[in-house]
Backbone bond lengths (Angstrom), bond angles and torsions (degrees), N, CA, C in turn:
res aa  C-N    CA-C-N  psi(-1)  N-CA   C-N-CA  omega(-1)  CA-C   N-CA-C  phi
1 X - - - 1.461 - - 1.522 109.21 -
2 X 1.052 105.69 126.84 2.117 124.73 -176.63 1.764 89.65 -51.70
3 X 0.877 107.50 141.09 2.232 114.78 134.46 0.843 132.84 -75.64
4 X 1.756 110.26 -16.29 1.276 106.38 -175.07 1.710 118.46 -81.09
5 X 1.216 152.54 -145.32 1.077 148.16 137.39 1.762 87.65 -163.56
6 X 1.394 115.05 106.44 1.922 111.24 177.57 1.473 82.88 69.17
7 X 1.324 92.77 -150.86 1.346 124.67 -160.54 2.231 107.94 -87.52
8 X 1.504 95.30 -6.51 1.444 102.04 169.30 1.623 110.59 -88.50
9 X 1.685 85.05 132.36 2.043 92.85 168.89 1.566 100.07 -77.91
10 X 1.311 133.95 126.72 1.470 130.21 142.98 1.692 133.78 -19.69
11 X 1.059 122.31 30.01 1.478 92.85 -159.23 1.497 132.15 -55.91
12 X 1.332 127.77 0.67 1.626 133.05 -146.33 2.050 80.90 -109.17
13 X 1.468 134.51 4.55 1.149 140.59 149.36 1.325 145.68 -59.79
14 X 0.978 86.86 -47.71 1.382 125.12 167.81 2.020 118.24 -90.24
15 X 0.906 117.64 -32.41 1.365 121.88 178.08 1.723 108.69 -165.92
16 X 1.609 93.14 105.77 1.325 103.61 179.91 1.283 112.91 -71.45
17 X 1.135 121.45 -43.90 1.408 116.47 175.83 1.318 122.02 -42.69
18 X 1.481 135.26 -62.46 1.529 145.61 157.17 1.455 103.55 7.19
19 X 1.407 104.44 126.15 1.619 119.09 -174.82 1.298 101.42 -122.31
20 X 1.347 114.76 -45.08 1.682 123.16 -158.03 1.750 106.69 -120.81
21 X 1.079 127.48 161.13 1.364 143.38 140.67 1.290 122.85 -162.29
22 X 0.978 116.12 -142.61 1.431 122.93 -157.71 1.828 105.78 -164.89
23 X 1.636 109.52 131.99 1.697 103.51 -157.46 1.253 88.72 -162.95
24 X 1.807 99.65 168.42 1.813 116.80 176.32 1.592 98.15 -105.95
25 X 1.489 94.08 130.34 1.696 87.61 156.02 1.362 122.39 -82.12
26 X 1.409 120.49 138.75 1.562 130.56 -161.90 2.070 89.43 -97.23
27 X 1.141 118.02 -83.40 1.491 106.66 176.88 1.830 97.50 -124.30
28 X 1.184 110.91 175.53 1.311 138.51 -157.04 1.604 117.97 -146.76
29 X 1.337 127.79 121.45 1.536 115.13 167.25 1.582 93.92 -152.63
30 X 1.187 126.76 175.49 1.012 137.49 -177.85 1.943 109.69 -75.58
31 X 1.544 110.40 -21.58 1.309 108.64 165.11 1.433 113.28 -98.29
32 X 1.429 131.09 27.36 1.395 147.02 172.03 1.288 120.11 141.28
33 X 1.713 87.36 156.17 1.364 102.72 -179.08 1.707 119.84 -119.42
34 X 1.358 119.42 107.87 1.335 116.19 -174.31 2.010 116.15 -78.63
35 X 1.421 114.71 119.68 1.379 111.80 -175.03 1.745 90.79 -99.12
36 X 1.739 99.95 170.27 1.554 93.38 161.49 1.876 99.85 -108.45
37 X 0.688 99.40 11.69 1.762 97.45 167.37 1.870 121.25 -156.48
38 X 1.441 108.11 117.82 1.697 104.26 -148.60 1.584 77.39 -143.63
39 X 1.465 102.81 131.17 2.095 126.70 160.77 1.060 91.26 -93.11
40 X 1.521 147.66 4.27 1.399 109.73 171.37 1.437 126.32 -106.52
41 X 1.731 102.67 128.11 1.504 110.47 167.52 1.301 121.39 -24.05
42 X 1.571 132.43 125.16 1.438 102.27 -177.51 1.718 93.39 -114.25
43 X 1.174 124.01 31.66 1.366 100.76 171.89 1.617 109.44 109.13
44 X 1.456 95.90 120.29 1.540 102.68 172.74 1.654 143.41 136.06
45 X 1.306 120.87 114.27 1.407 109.35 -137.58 1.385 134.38 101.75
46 X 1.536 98.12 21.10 1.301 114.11 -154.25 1.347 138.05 63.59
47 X 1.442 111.74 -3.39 1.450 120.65 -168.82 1.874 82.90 -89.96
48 X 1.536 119.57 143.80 1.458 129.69 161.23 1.521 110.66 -65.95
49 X 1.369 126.86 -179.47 1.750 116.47 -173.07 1.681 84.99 -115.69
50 X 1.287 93.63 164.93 1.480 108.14 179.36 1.676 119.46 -38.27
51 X 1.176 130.10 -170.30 1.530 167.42 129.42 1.016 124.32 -122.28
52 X 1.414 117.32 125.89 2.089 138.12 165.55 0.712 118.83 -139.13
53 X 1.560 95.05 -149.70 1.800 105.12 176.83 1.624 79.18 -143.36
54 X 1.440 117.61 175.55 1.244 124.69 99.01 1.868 128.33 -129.32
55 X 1.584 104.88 159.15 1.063 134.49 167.38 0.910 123.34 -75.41
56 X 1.706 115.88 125.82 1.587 120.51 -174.12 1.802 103.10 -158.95
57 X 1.628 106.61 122.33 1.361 88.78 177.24 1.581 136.16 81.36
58 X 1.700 122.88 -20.42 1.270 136.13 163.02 1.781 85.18 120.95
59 X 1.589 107.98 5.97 1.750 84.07 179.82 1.460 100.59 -113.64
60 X 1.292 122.61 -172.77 1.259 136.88 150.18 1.546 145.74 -149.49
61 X 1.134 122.77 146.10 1.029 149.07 -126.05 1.657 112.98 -122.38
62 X 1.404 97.29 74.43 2.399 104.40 -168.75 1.671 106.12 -57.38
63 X 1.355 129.08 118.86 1.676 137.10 178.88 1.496 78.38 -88.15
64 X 1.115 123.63 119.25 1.605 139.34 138.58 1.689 122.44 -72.98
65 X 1.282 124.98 -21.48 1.607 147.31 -124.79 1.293 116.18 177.12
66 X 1.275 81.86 129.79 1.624 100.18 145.95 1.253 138.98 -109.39
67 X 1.267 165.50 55.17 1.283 145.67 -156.68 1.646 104.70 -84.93
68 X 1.620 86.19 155.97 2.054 108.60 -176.60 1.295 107.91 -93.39
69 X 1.046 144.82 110.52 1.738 127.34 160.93 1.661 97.68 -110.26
70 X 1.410 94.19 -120.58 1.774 105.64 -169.89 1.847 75.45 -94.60
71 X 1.105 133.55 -51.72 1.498 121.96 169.11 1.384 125.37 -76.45
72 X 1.306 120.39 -164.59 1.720 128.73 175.96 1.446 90.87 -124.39
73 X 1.410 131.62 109.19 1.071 124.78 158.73 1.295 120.04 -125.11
74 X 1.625 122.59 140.97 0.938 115.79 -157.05 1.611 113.05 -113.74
75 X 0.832 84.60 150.05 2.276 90.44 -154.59 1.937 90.84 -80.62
76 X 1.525 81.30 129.51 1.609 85.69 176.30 1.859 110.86 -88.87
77 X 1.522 112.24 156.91 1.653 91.06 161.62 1.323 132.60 -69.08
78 X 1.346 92.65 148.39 1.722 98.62 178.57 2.045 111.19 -35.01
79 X 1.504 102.02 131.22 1.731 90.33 168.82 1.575 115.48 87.27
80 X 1.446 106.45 -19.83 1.528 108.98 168.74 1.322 124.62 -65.44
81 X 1.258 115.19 168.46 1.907 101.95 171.33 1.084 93.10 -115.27
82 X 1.503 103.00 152.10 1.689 128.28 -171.73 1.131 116.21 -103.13
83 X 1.314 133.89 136.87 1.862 134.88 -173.85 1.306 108.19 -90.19
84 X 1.190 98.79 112.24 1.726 112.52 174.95 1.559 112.17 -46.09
85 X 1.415 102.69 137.70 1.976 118.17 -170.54 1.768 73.34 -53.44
86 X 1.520 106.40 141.46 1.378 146.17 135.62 1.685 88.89 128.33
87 X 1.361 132.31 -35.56 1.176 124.56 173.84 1.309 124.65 -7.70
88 X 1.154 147.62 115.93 1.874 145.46 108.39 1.193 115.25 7.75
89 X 1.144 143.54 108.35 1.524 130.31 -178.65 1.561 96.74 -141.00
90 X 1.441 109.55 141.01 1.468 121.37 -178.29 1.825 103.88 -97.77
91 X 1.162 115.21 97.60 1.738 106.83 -175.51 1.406 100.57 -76.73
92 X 1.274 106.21 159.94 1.982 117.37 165.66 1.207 95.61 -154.93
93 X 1.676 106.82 129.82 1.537 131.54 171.20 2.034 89.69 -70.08
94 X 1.443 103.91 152.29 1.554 111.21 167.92 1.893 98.46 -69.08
95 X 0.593 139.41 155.56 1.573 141.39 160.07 1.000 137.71 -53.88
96 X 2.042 85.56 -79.38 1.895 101.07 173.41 0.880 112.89 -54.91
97 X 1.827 117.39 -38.33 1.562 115.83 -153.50 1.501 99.36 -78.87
98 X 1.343 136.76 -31.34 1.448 137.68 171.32 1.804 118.11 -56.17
99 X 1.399 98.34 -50.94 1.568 118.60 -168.06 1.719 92.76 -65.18
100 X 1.308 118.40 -44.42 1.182 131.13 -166.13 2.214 103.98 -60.16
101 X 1.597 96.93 -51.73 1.305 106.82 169.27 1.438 116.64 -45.55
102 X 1.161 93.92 -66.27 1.858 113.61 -167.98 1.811 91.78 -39.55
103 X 1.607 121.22 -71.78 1.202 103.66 -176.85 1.392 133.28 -29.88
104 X 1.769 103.22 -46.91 1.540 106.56 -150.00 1.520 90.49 -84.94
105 X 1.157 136.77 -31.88 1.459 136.37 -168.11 1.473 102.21 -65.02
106 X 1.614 109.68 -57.43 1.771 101.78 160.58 0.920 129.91 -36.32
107 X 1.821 119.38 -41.22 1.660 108.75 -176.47 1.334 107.42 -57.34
108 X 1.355 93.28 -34.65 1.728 80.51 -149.77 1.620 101.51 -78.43
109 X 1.353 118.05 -14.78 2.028 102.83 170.52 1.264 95.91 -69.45
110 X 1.548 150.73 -20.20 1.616 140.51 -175.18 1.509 95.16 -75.39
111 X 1.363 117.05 -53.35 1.380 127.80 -155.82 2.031 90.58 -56.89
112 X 1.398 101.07 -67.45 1.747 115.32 -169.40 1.850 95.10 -56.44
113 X 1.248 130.31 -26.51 1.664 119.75 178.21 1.297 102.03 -60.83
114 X 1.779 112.96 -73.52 1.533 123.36 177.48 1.460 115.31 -24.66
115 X 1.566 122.65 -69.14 1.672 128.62 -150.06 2.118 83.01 -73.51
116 X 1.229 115.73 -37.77 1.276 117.03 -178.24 1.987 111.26 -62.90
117 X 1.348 111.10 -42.24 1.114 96.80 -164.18 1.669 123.06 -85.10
118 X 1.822 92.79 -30.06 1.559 125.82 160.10 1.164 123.33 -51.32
119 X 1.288 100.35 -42.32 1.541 112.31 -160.33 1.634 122.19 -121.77
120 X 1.213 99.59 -33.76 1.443 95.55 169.43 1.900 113.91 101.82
121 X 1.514 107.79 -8.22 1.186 155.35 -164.70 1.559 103.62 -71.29
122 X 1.553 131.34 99.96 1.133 129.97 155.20 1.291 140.50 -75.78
123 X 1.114 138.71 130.77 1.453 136.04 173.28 1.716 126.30 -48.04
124 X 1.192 110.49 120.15 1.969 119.32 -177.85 1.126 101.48 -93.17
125 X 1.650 116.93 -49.43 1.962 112.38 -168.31 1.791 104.35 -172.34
126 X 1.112 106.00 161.96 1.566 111.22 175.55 1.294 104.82 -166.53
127 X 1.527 119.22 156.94 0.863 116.59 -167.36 1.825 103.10 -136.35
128 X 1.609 141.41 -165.51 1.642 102.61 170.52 2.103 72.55 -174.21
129 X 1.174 93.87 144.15 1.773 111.96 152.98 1.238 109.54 -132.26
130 X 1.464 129.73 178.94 1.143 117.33 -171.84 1.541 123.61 -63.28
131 X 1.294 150.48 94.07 1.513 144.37 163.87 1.288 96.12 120.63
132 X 1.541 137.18 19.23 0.988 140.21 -159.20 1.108 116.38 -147.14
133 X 1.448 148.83 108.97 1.519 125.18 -177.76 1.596 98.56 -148.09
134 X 1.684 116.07 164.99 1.525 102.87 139.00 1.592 107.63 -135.01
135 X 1.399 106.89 -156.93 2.004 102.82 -162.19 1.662 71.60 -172.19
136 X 1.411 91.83 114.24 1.823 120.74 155.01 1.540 105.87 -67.51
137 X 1.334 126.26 138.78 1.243 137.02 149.94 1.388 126.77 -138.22
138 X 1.345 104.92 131.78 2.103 124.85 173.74 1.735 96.14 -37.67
139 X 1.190 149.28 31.18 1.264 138.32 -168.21 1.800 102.62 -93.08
140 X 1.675 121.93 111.42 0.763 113.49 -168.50 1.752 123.30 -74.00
141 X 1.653 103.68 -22.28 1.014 109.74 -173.11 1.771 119.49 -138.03
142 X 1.068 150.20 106.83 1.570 144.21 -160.43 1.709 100.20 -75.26
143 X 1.735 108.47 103.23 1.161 93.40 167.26 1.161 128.47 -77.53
144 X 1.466 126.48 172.71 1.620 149.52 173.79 1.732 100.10 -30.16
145 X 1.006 135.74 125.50 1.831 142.68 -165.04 1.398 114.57 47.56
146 X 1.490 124.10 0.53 1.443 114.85 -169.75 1.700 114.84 -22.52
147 X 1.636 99.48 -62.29 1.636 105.97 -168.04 1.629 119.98 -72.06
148 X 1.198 127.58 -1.69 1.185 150.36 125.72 1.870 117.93 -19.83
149 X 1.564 92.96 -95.99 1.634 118.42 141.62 1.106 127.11 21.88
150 X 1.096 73.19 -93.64 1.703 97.55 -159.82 1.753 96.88 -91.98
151 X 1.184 139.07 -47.66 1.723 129.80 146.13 1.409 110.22 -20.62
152 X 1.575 131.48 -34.35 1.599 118.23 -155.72 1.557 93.60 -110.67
153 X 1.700 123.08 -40.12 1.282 115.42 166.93 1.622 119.93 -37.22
154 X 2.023 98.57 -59.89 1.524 98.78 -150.21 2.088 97.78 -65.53
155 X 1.213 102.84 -30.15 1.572 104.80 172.62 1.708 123.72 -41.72
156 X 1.466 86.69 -47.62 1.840 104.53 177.47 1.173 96.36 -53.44
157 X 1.775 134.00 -71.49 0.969 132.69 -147.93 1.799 104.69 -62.73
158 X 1.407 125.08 -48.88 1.374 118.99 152.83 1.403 135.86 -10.26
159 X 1.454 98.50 -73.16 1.528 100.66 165.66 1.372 138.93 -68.56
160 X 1.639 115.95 -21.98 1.460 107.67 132.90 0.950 138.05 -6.35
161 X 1.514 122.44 -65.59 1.267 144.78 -160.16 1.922 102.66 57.19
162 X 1.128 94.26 56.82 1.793 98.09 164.72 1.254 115.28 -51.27
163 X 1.484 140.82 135.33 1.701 150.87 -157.04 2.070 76.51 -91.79
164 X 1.736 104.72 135.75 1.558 105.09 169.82 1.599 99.34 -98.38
165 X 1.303 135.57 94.55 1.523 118.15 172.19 1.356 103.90 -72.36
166 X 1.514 108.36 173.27 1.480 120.47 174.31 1.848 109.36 -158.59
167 X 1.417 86.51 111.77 1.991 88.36 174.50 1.162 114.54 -158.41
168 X 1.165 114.28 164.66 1.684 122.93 -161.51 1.461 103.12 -110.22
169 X 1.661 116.59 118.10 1.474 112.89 166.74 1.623 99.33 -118.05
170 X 1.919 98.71 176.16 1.645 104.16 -176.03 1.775 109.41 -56.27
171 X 0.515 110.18 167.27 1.961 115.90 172.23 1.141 110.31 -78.90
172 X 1.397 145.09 3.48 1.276 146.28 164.07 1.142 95.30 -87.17
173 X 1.357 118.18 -64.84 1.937 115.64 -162.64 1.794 98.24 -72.85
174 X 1.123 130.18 -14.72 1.144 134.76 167.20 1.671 121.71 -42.79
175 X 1.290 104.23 -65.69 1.131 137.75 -147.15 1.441 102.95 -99.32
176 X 1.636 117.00 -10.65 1.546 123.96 144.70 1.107 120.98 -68.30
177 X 1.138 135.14 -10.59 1.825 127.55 163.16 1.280 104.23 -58.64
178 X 1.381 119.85 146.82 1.166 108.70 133.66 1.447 147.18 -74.36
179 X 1.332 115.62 154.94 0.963 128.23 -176.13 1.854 119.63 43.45
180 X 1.529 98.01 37.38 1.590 107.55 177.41 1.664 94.68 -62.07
181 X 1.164 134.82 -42.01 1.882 109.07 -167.07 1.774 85.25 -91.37
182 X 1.166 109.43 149.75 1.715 132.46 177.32 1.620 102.20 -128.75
183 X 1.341 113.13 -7.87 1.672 113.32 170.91 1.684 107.12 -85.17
184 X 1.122 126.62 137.75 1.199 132.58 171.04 1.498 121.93 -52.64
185 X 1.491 99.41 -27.40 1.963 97.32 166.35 1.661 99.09 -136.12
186 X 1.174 107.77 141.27 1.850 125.76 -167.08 1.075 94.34 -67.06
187 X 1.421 130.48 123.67 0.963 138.20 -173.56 1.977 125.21 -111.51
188 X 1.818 85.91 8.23 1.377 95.40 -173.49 1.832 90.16 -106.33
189 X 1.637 95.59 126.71 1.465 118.19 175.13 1.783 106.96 -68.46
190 X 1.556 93.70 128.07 1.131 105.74 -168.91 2.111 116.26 -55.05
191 X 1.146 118.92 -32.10 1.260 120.36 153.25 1.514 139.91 -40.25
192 X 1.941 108.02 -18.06 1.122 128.74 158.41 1.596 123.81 -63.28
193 X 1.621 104.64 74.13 1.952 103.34 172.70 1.296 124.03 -49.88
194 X 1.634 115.51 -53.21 1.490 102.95 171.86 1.472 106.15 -118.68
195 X 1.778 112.71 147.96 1.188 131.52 -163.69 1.378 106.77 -94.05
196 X 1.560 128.54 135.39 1.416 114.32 146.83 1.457 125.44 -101.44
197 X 1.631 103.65 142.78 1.096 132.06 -141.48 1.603 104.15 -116.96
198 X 1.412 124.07 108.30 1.383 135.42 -175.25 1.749 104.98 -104.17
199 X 1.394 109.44 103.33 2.026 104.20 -179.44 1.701 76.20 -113.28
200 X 1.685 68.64 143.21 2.059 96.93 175.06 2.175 79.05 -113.31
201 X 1.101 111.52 101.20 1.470 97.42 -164.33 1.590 118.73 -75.14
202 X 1.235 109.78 117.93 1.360 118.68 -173.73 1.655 110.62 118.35
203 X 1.448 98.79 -10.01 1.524 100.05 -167.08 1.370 113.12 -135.06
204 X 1.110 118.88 -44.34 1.581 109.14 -178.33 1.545 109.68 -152.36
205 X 1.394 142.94 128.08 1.116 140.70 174.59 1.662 106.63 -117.13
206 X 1.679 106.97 142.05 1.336 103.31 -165.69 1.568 107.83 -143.97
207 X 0.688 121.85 133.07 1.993 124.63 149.71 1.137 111.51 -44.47
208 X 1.318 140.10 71.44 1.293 146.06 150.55 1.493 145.78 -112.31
209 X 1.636 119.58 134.05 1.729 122.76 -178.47 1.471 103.31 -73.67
210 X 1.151 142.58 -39.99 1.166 149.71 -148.08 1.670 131.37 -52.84
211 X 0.835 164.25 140.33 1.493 155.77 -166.91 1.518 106.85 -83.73
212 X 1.455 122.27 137.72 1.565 112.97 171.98 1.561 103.22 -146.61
213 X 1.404 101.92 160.91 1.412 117.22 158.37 1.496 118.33 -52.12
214 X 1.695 107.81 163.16 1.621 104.06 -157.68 1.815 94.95 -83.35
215 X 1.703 112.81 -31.68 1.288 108.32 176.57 1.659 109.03 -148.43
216 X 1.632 115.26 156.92 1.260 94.75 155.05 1.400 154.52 -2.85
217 X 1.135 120.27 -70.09 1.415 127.72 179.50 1.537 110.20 -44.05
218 X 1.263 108.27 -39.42 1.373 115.04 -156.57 1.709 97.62 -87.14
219 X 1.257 116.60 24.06 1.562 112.03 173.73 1.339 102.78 -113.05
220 X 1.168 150.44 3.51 1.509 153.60 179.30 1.128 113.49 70.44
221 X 1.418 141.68 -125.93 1.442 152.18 179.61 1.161 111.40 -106.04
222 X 1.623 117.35 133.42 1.567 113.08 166.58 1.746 107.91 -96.82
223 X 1.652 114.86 127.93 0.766 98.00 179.30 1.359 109.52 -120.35
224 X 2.131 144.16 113.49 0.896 139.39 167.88 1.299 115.75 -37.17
225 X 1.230 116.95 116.94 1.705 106.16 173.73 1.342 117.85 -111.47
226 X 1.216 119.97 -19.47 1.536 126.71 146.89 1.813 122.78 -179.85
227 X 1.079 103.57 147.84 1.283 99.69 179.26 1.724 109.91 -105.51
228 X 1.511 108.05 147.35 1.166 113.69 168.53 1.454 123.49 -133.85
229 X 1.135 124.10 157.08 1.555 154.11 -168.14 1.940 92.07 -62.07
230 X 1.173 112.71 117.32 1.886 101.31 150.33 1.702 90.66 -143.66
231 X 1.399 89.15 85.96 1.378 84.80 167.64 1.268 119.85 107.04
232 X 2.044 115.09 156.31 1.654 104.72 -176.55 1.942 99.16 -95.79
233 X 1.303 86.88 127.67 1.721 133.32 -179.12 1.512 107.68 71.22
234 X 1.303 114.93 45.29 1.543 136.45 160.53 1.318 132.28 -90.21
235 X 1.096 157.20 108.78 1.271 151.62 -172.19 1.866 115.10 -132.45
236 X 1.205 110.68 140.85 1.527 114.26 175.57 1.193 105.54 -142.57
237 X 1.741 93.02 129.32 1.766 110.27 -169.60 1.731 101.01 -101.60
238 X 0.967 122.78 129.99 1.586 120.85 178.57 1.822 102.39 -118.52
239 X 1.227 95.02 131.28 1.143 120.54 -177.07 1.375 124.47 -106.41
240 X 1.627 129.64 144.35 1.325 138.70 137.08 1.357 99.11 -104.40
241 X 1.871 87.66 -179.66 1.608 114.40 -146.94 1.664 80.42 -148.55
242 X 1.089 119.12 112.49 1.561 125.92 -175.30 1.731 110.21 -112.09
């Protein structure tokens, strides 16, 4: 998988943690701002794209957005002032609102290992805000305590403290794991040469862009808060992150 996206390096790929740096703006308009070096998530996989600022000059500059084109540009707020292309700009990822992601996006690869390993149960769709998520599954039938279950499994796996690695191999050697897609339709576009690769180790390995915690533990409590019916052999688990 590139770093680049356009003329932006990725950095939040390479080091999830990364809050801050320091970058040139390439062009600028009030419907975006192109950097050549940007930590922010822009979205995808259900995960939402970041919130910041950046700093330039004694002013600043609120990232509400991300949008994708042939660049990553990131949508300023309405009414802000924009840093003219060649600018210095100091970026900052929001924190909580990132740190907050990283958890819930983890739950849900613990959550999708469990209903997968228990159950046999593939992923249809999910969606996630911060501490908040749910995850569609092909589950034809809700057995007797499932939500019980599967609440006390994905917890176990927590306290583990399972190591989360994350690395990118070619899509051939990729695609020799088993069961690397856990979505019911592959969702990695065939133009994708190298894959990134999310192992919850021991528990779930995945094809994923998304930002995560370094392990288990560090995702707090999963708490089922209810599941509902969309459909015959449909199920949606909605989650907090405690």
């Amino acid at each position: 998988m590139s770093d680049l996206h356009g003329r932006t390096q990725r950095l939040e790929l390479a080091d999830q943690e990364l809050r801050d740096w320091e970058a040139v703006v390439l062009a600028a308009s009030p419907e975006g701002i192109v950097l050549s070096k940007s930590a922010f998530y822009p979205g995808g996989g259900g995960q939402p794209a970041d919130h910041g600022v950046l700093l330039w000059q004694g002013v600043e500059t609120r990232v509400v957005g991300v949008r994708k084109t042939d660049d990553l540009q990131l949508i300023p707020a309405e009414g802000d002032p924009i840093p003219p292309a060649g600018t210095v700009v100091r970026g900052a990822v929001a924190d909580e609102r990132r740190s907050a992601l990283m958890r819930t996006h983890s739950g849900l690869h613990v959550l999708c290992g469990v209903v997968f390993r228990d159950y046999g149960s593939l992923v249809t769709g999910g969606n996630m805000e911060p501490l908040v998520a749910r995850m569609d599954f092909n589950l034809p039938e809700v057995p007797p305590g499932f939500k019980e279950a599967v609440e006390d499994a994905c917890n176990a796996e927590i306290v583990a403290d399972r190591r989360i690695d994350v690395r990118v191999l070619p899509r051939a050697e990729a695609f020799e794991i088993p069961d690397i897609i856990r979505t019911a339709t592959n969702l990695v576009p065939e133009t994708v040469e190298d894959v990134r690769i999310v192992d919850i180790v021991g528990l779930d390995t995945q094809a994923d862009g998304g930002t995560h915690v370094a392990s288990t533990k560090q995702i707090g409590r999963i708490r089922v808060a209810k599941i509902e019916s969309k459909g015959k052999g449909f199920r949606r688990l909605r989650i907090a992150i405690d």
